[in-house]
PDB file of N, CA, C, O and CB in Angstrom:
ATOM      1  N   UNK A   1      53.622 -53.307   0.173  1.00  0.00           N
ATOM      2  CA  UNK A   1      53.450 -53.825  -1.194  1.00  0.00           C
ATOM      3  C   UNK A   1      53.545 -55.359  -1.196  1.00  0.00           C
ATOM      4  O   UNK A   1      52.625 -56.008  -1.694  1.00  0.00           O
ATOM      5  CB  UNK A   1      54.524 -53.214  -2.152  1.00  0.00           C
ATOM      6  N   UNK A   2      54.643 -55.983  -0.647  1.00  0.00           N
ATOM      7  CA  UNK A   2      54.659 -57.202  -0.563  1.00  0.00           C
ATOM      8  C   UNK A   2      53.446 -57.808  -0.206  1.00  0.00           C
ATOM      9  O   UNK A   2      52.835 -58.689  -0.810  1.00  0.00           O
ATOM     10  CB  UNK A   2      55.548 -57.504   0.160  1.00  0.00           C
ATOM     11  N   UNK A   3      53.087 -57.082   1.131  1.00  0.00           N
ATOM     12  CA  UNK A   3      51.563 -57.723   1.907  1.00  0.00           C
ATOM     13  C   UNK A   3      50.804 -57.858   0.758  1.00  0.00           C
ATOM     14  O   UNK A   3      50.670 -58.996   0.307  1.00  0.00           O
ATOM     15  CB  UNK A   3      50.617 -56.651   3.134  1.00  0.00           C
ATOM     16  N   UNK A   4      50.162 -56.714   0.065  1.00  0.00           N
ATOM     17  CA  UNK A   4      49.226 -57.196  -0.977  1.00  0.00           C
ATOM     18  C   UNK A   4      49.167 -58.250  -1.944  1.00  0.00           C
ATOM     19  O   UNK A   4      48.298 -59.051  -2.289  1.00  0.00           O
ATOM     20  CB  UNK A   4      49.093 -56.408  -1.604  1.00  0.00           C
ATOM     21  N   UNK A   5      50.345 -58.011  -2.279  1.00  0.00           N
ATOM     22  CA  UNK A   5      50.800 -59.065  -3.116  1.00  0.00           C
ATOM     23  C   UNK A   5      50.626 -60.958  -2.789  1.00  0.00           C
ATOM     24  O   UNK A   5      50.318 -61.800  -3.633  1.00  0.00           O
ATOM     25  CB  UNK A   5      52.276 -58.639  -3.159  1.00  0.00           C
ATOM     26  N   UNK A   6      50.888 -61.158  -1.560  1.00  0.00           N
ATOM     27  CA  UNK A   6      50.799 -61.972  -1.083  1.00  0.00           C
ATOM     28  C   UNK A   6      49.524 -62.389  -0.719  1.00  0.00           C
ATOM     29  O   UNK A   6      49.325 -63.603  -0.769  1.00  0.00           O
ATOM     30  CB  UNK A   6      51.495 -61.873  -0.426  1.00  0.00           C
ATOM     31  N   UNK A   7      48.440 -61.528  -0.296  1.00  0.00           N
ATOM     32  CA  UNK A   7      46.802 -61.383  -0.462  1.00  0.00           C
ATOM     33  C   UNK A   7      46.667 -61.585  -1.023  1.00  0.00           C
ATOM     34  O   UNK A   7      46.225 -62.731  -0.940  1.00  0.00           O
ATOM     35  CB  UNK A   7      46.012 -60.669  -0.458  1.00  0.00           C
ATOM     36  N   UNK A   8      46.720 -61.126  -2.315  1.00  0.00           N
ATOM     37  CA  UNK A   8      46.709 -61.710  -3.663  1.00  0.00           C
ATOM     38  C   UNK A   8      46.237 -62.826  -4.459  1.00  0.00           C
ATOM     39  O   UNK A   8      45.344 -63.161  -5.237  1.00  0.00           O
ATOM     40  CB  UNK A   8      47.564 -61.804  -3.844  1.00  0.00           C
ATOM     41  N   UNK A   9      47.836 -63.447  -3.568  1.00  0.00           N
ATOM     42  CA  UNK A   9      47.911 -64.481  -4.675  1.00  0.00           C
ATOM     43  C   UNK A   9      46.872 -65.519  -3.371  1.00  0.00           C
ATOM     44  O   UNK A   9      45.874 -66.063  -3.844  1.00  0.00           O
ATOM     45  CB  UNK A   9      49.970 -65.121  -5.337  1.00  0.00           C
ATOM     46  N   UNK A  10      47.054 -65.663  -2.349  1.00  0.00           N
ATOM     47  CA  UNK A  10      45.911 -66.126  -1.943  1.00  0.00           C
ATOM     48  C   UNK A  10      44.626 -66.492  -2.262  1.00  0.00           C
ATOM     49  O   UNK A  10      44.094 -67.536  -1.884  1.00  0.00           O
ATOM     50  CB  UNK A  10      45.785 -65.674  -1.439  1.00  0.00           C
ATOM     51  N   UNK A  11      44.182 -65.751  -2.868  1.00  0.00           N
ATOM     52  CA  UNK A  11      42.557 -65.396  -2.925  1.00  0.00           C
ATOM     53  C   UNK A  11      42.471 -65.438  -3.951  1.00  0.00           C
ATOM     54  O   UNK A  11      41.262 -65.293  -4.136  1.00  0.00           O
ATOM     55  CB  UNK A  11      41.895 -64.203  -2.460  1.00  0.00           C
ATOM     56  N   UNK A  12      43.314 -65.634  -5.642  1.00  0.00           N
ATOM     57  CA  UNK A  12      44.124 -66.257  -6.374  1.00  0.00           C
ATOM     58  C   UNK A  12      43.821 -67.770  -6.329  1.00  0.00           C
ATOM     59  O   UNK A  12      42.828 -68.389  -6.710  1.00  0.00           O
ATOM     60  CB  UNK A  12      45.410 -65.900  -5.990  1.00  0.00           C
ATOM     61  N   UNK A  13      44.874 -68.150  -5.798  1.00  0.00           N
ATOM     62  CA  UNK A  13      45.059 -69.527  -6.114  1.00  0.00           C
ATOM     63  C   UNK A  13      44.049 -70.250  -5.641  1.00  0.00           C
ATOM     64  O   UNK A  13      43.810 -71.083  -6.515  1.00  0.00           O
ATOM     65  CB  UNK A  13      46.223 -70.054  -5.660  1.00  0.00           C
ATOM     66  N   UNK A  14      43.089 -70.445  -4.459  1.00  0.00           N
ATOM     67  CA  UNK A  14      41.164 -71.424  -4.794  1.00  0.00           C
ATOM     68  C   UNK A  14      41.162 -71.208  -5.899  1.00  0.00           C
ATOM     69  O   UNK A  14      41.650 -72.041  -6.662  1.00  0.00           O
ATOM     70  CB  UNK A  14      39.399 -70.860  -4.144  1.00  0.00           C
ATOM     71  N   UNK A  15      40.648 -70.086  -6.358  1.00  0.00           N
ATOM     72  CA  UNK A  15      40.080 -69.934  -7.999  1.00  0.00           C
ATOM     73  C   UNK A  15      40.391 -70.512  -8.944  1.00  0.00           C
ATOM     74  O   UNK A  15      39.514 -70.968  -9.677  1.00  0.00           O
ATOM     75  CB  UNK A  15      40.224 -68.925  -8.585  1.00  0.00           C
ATOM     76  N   UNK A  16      42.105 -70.730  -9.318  1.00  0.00           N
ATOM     77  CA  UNK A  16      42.669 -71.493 -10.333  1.00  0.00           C
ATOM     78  C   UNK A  16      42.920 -72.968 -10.174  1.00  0.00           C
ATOM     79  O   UNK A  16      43.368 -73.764 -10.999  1.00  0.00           O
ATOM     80  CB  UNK A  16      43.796 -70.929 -10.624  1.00  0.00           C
ATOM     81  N   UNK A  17      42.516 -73.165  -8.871  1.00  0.00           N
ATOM     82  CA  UNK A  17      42.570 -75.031  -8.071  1.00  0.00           C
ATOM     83  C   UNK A  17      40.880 -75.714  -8.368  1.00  0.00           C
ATOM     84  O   UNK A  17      40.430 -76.856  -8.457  1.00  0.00           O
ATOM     85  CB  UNK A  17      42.874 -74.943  -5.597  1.00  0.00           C
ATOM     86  N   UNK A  18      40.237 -74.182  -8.460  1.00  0.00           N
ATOM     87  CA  UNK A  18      38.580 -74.757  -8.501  1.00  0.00           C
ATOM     88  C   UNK A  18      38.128 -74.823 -10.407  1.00  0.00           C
ATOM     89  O   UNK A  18      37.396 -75.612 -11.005  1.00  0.00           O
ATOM     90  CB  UNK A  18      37.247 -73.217  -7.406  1.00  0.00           C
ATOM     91  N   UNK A  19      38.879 -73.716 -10.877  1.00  0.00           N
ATOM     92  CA  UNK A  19      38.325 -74.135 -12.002  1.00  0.00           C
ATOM     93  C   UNK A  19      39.357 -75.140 -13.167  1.00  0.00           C
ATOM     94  O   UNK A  19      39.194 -75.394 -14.361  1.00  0.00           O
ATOM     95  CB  UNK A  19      37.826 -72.775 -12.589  1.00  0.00           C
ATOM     96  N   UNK A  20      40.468 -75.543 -12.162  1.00  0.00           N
ATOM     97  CA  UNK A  20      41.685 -76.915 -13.016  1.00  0.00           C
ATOM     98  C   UNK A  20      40.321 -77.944 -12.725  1.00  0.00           C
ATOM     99  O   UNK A  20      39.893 -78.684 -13.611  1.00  0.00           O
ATOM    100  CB  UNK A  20      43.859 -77.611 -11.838  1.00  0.00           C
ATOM    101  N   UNK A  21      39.663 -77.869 -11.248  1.00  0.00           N
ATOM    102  CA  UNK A  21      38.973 -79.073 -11.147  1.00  0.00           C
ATOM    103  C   UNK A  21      37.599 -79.091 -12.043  1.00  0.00           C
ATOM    104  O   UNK A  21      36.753 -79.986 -12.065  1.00  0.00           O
ATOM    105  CB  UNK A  21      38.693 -79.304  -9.648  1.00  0.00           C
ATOM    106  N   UNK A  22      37.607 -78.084 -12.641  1.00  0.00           N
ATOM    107  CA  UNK A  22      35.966 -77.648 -13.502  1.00  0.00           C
ATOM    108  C   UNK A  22      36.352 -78.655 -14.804  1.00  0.00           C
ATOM    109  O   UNK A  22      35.653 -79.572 -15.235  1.00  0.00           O
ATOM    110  CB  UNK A  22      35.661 -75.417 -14.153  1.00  0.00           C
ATOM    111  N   UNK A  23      37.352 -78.322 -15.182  1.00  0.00           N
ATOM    112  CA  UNK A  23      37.553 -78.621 -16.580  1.00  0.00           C
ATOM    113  C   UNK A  23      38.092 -80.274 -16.373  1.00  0.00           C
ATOM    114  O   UNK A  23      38.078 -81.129 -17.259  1.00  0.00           O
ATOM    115  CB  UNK A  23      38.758 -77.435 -17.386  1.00  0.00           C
ATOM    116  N   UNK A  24      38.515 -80.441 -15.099  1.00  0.00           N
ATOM    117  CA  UNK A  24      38.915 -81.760 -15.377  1.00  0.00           C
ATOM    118  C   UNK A  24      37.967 -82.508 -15.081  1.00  0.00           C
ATOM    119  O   UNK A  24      38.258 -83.703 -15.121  1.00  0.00           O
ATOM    120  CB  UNK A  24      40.005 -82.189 -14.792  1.00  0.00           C
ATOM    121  N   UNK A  25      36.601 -82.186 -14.705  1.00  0.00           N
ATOM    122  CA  UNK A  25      35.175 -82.887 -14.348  1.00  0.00           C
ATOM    123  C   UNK A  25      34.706 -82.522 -15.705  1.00  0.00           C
ATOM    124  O   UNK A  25      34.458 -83.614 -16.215  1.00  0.00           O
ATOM    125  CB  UNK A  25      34.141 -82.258 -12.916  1.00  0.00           C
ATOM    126  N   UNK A  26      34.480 -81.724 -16.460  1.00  0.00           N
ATOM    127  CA  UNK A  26      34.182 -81.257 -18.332  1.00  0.00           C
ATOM    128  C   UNK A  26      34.844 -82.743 -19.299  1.00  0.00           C
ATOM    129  O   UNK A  26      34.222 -83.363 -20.162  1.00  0.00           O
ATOM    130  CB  UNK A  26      35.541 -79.297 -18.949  1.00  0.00           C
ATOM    131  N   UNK A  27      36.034 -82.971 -18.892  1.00  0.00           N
ATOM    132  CA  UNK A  27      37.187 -83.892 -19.516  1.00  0.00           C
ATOM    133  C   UNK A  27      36.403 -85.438 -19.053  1.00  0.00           C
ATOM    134  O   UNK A  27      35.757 -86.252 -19.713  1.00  0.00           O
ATOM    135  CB  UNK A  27      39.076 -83.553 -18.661  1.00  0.00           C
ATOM    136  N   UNK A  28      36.669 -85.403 -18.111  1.00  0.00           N
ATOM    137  CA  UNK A  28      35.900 -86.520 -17.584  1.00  0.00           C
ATOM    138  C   UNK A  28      34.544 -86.846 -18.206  1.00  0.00           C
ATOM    139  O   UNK A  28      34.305 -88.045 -18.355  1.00  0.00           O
ATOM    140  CB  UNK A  28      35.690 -86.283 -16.213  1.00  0.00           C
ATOM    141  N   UNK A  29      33.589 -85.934 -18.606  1.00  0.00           N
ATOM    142  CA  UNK A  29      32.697 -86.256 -18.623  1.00  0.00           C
ATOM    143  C   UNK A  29      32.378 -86.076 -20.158  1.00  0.00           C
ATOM    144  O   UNK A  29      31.303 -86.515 -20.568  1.00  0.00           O
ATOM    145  CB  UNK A  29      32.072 -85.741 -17.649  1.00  0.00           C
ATOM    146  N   UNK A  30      33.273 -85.439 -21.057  1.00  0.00           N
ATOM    147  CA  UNK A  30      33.128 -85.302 -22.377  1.00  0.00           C
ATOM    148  C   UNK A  30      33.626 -87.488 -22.752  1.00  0.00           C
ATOM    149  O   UNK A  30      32.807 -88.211 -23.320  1.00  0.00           O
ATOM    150  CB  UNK A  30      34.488 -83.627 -23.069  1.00  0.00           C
ATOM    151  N   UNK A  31      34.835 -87.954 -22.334  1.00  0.00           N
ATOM    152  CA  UNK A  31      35.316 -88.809 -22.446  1.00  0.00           C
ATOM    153  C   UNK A  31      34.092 -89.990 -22.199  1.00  0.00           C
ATOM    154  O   UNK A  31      33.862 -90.787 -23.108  1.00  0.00           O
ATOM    155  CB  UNK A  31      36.452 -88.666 -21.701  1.00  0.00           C
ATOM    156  N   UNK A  32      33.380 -90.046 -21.009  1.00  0.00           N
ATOM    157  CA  UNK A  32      32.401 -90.750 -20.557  1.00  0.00           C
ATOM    158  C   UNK A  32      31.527 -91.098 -21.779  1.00  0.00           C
ATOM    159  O   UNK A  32      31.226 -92.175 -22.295  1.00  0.00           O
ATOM    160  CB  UNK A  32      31.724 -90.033 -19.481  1.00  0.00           C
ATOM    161  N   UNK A  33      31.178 -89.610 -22.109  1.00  0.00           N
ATOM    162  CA  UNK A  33      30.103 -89.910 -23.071  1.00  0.00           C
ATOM    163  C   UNK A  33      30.548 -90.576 -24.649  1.00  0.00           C
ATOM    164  O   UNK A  33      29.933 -91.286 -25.445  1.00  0.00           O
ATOM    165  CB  UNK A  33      29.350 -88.482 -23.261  1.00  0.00           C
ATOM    166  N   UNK A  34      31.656 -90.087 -24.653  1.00  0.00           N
ATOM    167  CA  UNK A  34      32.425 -90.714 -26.138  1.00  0.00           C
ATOM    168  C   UNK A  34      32.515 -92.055 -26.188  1.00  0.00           C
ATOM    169  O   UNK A  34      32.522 -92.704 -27.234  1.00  0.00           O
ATOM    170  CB  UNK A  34      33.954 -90.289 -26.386  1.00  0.00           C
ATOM    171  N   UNK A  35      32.622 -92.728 -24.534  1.00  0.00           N
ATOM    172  CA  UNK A  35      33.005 -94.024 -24.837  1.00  0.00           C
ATOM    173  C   UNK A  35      31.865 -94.689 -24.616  1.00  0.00           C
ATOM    174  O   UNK A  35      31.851 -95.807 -25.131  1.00  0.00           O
ATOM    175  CB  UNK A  35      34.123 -94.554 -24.119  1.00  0.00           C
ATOM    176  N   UNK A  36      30.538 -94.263 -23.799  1.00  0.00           N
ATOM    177  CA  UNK A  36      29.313 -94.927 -23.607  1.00  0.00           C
ATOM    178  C   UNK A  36      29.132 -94.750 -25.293  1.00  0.00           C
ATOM    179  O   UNK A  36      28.970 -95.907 -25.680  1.00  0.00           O
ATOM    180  CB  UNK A  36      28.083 -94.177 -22.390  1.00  0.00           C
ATOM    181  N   UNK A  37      29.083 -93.870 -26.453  1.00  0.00           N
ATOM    182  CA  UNK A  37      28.199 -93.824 -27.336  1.00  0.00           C
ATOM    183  C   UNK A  37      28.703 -95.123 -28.320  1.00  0.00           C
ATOM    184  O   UNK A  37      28.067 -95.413 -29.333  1.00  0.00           O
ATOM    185  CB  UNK A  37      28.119 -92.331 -27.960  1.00  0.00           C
TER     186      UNK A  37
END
């Protein structure tokens, strides 16, 4: 049980590191445009 668990969260955590970086490239780029306009 542990094992899985630990698989898991592995294969898990890319996913939530790739889409913190989605939204903080969204942020970035909502801001960009607010301040070019």
């Amino acid at each position: 049980m542990k094992r899985s668990r630990a698989a898991h969260r592995v294969q898990v955590q890319p996913l939530a590191t790739s889409s913190l970086c989605f939204l903080w490239n969204m942020n970035l780029l909502i801001a960009y445009s607010t301040t070019r306009r």
